[in-house]
Structure formats: C-alpha cells, structure tokens
C-alpha positions in Angstrom: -117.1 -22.7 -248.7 -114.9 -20.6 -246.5 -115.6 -17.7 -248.6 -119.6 -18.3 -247.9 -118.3 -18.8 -244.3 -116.3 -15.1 -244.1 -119.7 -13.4 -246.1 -122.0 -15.3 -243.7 -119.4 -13.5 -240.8 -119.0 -10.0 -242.4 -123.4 -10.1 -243.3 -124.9 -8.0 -240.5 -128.2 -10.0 -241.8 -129.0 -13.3 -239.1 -127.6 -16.4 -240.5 -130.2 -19.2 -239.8 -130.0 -22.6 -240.1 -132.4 -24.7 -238.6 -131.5 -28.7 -239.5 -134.7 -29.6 -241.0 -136.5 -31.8 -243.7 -139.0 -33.5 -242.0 -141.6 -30.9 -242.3 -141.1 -31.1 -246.0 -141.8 -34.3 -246.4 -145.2 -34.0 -244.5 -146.0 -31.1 -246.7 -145.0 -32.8 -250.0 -148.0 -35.8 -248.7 -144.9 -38.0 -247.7 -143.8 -40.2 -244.8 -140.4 -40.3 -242.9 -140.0 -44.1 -244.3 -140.6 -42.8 -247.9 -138.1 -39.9 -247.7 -135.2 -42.0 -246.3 -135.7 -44.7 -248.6 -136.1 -42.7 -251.8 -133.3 -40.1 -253.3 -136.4 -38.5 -255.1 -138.5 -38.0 -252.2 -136.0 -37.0 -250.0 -134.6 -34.5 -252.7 -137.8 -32.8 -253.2 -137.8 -32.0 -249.2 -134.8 -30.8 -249.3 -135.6 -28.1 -252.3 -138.9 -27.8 -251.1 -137.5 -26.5 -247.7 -134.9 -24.3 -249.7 -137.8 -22.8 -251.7 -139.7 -21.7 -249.0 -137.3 -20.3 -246.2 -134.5 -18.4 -246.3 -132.4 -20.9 -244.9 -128.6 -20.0 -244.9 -127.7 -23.5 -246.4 -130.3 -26.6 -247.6 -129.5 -29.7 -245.3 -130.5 -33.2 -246.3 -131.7 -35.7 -243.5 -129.8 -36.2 -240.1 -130.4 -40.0 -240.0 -128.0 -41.8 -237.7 -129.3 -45.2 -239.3 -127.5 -45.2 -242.5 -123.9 -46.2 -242.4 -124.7 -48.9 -239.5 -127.3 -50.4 -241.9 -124.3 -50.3 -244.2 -122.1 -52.7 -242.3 -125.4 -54.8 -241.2 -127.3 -53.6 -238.8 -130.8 -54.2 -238.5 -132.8 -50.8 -238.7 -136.6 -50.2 -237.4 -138.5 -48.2 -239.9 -142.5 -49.6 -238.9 -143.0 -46.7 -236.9 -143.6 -42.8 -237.8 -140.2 -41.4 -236.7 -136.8 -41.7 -237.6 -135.2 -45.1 -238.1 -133.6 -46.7 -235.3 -130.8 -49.1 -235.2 -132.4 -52.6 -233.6 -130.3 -54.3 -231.2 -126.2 -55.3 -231.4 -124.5 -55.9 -234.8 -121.1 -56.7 -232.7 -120.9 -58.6 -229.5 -117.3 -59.2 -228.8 -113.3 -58.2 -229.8 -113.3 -60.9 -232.4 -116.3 -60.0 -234.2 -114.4 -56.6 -234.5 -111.9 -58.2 -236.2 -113.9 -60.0 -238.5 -116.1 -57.1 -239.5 -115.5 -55.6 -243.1 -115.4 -51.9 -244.3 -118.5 -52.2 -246.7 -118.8 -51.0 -250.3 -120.6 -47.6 -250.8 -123.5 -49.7 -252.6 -125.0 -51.5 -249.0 -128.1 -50.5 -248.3 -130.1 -46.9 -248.3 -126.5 -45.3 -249.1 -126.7 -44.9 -252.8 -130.5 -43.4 -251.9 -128.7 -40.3 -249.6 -126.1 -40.1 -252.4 -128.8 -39.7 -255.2 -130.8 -37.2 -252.7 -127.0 -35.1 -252.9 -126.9 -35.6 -256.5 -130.9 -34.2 -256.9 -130.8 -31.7 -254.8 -127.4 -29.9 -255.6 -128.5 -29.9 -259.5 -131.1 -27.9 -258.4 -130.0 -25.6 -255.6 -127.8 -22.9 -256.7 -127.6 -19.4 -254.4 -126.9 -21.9 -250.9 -124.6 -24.5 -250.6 -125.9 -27.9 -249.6 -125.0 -29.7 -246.9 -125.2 -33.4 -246.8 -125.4 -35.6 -243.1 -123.1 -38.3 -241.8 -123.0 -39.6 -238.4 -119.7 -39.3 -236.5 -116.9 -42.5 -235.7 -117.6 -43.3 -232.5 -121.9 -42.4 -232.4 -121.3 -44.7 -235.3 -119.2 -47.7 -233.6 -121.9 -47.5 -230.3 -124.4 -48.6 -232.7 -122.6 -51.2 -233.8 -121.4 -52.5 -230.9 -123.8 -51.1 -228.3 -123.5 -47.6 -226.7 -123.3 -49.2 -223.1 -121.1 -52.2 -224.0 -118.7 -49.6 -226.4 -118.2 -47.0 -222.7 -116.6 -50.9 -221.2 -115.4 -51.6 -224.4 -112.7 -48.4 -223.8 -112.1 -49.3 -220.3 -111.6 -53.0 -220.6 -110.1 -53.1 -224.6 -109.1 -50.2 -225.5 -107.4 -51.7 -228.3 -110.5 -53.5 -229.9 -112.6 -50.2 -229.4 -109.4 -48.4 -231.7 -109.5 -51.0 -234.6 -113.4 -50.7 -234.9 -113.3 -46.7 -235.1 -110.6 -47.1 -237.5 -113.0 -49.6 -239.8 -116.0 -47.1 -239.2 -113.5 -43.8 -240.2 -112.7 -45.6 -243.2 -116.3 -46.2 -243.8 -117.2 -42.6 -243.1 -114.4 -40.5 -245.2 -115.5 -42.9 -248.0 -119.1 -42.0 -247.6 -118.0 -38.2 -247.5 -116.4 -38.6 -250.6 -118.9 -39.7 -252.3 -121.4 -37.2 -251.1 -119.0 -34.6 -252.0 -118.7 -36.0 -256.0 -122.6 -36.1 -255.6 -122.4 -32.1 -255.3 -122.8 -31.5 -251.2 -120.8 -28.5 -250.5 -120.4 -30.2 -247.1 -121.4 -32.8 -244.6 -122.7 -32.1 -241.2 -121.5 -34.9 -238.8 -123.5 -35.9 -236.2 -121.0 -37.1 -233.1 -123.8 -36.7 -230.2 -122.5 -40.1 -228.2 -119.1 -38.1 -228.1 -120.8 -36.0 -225.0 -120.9 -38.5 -223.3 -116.8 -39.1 -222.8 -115.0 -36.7 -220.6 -113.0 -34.3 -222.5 -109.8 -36.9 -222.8 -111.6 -39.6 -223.9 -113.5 -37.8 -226.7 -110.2 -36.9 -228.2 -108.7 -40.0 -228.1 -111.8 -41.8 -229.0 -113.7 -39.3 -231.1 -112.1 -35.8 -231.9 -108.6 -37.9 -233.1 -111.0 -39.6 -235.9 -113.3 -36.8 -236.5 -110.1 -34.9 -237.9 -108.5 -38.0 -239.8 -111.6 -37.3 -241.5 -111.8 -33.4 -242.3 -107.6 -34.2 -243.2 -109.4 -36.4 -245.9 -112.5 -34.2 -247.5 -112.6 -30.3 -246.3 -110.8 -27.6 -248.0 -111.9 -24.9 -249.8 -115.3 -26.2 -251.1 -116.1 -28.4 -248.8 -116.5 -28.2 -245.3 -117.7 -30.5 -242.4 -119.4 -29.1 -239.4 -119.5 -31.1 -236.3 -122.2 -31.9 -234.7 -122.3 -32.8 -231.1 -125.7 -32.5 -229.0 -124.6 -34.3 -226.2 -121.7 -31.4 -225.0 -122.5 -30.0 -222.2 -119.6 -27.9 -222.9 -116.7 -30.3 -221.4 -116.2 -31.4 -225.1 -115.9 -28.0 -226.6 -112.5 -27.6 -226.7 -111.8 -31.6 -228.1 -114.4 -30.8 -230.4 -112.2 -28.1 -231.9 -109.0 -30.0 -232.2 -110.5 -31.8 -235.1 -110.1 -28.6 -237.3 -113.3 -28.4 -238.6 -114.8 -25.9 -240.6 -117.8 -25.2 -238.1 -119.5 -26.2 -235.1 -123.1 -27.3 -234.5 -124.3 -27.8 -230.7 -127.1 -28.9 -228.9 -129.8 -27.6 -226.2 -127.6 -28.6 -223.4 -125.0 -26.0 -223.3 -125.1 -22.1 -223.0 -123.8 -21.1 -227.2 -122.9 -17.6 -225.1 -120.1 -19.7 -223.4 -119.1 -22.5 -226.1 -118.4 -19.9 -228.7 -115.9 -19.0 -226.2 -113.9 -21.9 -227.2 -114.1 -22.0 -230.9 -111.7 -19.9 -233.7 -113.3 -16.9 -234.1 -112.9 -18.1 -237.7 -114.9 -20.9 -236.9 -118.6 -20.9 -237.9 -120.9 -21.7 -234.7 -124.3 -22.6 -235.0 -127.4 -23.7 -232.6 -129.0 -24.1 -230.1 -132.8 -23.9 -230.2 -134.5 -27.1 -228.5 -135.8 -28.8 -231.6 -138.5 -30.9 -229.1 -139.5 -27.9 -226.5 -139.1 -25.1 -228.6 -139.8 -26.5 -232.2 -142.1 -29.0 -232.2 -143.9 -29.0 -228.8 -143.8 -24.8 -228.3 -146.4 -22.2 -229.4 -145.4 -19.5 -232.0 -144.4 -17.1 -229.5 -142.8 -19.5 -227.2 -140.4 -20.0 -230.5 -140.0 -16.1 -231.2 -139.1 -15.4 -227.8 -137.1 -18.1 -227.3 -135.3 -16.9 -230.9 -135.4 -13.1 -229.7 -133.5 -14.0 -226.5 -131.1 -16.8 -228.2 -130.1 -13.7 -230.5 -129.4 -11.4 -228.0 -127.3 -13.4 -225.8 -125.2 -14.2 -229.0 -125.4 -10.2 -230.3 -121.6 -9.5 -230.7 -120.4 -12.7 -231.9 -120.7 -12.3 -235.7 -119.2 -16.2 -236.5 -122.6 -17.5 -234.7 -125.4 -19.1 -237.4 -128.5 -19.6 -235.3 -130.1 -23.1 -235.6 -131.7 -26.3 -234.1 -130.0 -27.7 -231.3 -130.5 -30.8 -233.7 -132.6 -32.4 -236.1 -136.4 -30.8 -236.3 -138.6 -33.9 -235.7 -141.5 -35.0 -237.4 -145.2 -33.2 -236.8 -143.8 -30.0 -235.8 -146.1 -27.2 -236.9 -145.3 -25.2 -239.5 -146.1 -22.0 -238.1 -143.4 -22.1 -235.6 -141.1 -22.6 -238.2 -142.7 -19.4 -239.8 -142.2 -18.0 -236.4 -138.0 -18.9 -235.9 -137.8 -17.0 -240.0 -140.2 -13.9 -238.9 -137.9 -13.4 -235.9 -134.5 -13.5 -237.2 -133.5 -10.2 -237.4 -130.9 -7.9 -238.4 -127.0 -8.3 -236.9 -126.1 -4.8 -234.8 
C-alpha cells in the first residue's frame, strides 16, 4: 500500500475515489437490508462497482451500525436506508464497567468479513478497502452521543475505560478484515468533529493511532475518516499517523491539505447529498471541475465523496464525477 500510495502521487492521471456501494446494490435488483446482511450480496456491489468505474480503490459499505450491534445494540433496518443504532446500549459508569469486548462472531460481523474475503479473491489491479467506524463515533452510540459530550466533562475516567473496550473491539475487527484480504480499512470517526481540537486527541486521535500502531504497515493502510472537521481537527486528526486522510463537505480540502504530510494521501470532498444524489449531471461536473482546480498542485490529493454515496442517487451523475476527472497538470 504505500507503494500504490507514491504511484497514485507521482500519476499525473486524477485519482478518484468516491465511497460508494449503494448504487450497486440497486443495480444488482438488491436492497440496502440485503447487502448489509449478506457477505454475497454485499460482495457482488462491491465488484460490481469495481467493474464498472475506474475507481482508484473498491470500498466495501461505510455502515456505522456494525460493531455497536456487536457489543448489543439494537439496530433499525425496516426502513430503505442505512441502519441506524436504536436508542442507548449504556446508561451509566457501571454499566461501562460491566460491558465485555465481544468475540468477532456477534452479529453481521462475520457477514462484512466474508464481503472482504469475496471481494478481495476477486479484485486484483486495486486494492480493497474495507470500513470500520472510529473509537469514540463508536462509544457515542453506545452510550449516547449527547450523554458521551457530559460523559468527558463529568467522568472522564469512565468515558477512557469504554474507548479502551471499543479500541480493543476495533483493532480486533481490523485484523480480521485484513486476514480476509482488505488492503486497508477506512475509519469513519465523524463524531470526532465535534470535540475541539484537545479533546479529539485525547478522546479520539490518542485511540485512533493505538489502532494504526496495531494493523498498518506496508500492506495495509487505514484512512481516517472524519466528516464532521470543520478543519479545527485537522491537525489531531494527523497525530494518529495514518496512512491517509478522508474529509467531509464541511471544510475547504484547498486549506486541510495544508495540514497533512505531503506524504499523506488526502481525499474528498464532494457533498455526497447536494452534489451526488440530489444534483443534476452538470451540477456534479462543475462541481468536480472546480473541486479539481482548487486542489491542481497538490499531487497527494485523491478526489472523492465527502462520505458515503446514499441510496437512490442516479447513476448518471456518477457517470458524470468519472467523465470529469481529468488529467493531473
């Protein structure tokens, strides 16, 4: 992986690499609740997507359900979209303290591992990146993203030993994802942006890296993901060493790159809502045409999805982003 990194530096071709599955599935005759509850299904988006664009890496399913269904949460599937975690697994200090790192076998786990295992068997000339949500995005589903903010105010302790247990959980996860075949995980930390930038290292970027000390080197890398930097985080976000960056539609990439290694890949930033899914073709080649010229210079930058393209979004846009990526100058 970091030699793909330096070749997808040194290309003067446009790296793109728009986080998508969803509009495989529909293709395929599939639903979102089929695809995350199937390894099969999910793996035949995956290669579907791979087959058709010329994406600069196949990703596998950003769904921030999976590990927090692990330890027992309750997850909402009944409606079209993504899952959704259903109310609070953990309500006090005590039941932190209670709460066991589960085994790799809970439930849809060993689904996203066989998608890995599918998909990488079949996807040779890109590397594969798996998805795994980030400590603490992961620990405010568990406990409640309003009651975990108090949580580091009023306990700081308590909120430390339950981003410990979901860190364990998480490099465990990575492992295995990496044995499956991923060539890397993206991890999706977006309730990070909402710390300042001191309490996303303490409480984020200090576990983030315990788990890239754990699974990257040279064939596997993790990007972080963090659509809720408005570009306070940027600098926290990097202390976690990772491989590459992935950010959202609420920061300027011309200024966040900025702040990243310029051995550091940097992908995003195209509104996956606005742009994507509720846009017009040209409304997504302009809005390609002028994300590429702001970054024209910056030959570390991948351009992608500020996140996860939803469900329902047209396929000719997606044509549209491909047609407009254009050659490096």
């Amino acid at each position: 992986m970091k030699e793909w990194s330096a070749q997808t530096m040194a290309d003067r071709r446009v790296a793109a690499l728009p986080i998508m599955t969803h509009p495989a599935i529909e293709w395929l005759g599939h639903t979102v609740r089929e695809a995350v509850c199937d390894g099969r299904i999910q793996a035949r988006a995956v290669m579907a997507t791979a087959q058709r664009y010329p994406v600069a890496a196949a990703t596998t399913i950003m769904d921030l359900t999976v590990e927090a269904e692990a330890f027992g949460a309750r997850v909402d599937m009944s409606g079209p979209g993504v899952p959704a975690v259903v109310g609070r697994l953990l309500t006090d200090a005590d039941d932190i303290g209670a709460l066991a790192v589960p085994s790799l076998d809970k439930g849809r786990v060993p689904q996203y591992v066989k998608a890995c295992l599918i998909a990488a068997r079949s996807i040779a000339d890109r590397p594969l990146l798996a998805g795994c949500i980030g400590p603490f995005s992961l620990a405010g589903r568990l406990f409640g993203m309003s009651e975990m903010m108090v949580l580091l105010c009023e306990d700081a302790p308590a909120a430390h030993r339950l981003l410990d247990k979901c860190t364990a959980f998480i490099t465990k996860y990575c492992m295995a994802l990496r044995t499956a075949g991923a060539n890397g995980v993206v991890m999706a930390e977006p309730a990070a942006g909402l710390l300042s930038a001191d309490d996303c290292r303490r409480f984020s970027s200090e576990y983030v890296r315990r788990v890239v000390e754990k699974v990257q080197d040279d064939g596997f890398m993790l990007v972080l993901h963090n659509c809720g930097n408005t570009g306070h985080c940027t600098r926290a976000m990097v202390e976690t060493g990772a491989a590459a960056y992935h950010f959202g539609n609420k920061c300027r990439m011309g200024e966040v790159i900025k702040d990243v290694p310029a051995n550091a890949l940097v992908m995003g930033n195209l509104d996956p809502v606005s742009v994507f899914k509720d846009g017009t073709a040209e409304h997504v080649r302009k809005a390609t045409r002028q994300l590429l010229d702001e970054m024209r210079g910056f030959p570390n930058f991948v351009i992608s999805s500020g996140c996860d393209i939803p469900p329902n979004t047209p396929l000719e846009n997606i044509d549209a982003f491909f047609e407009e990526t254009t050659f490096k100058s």
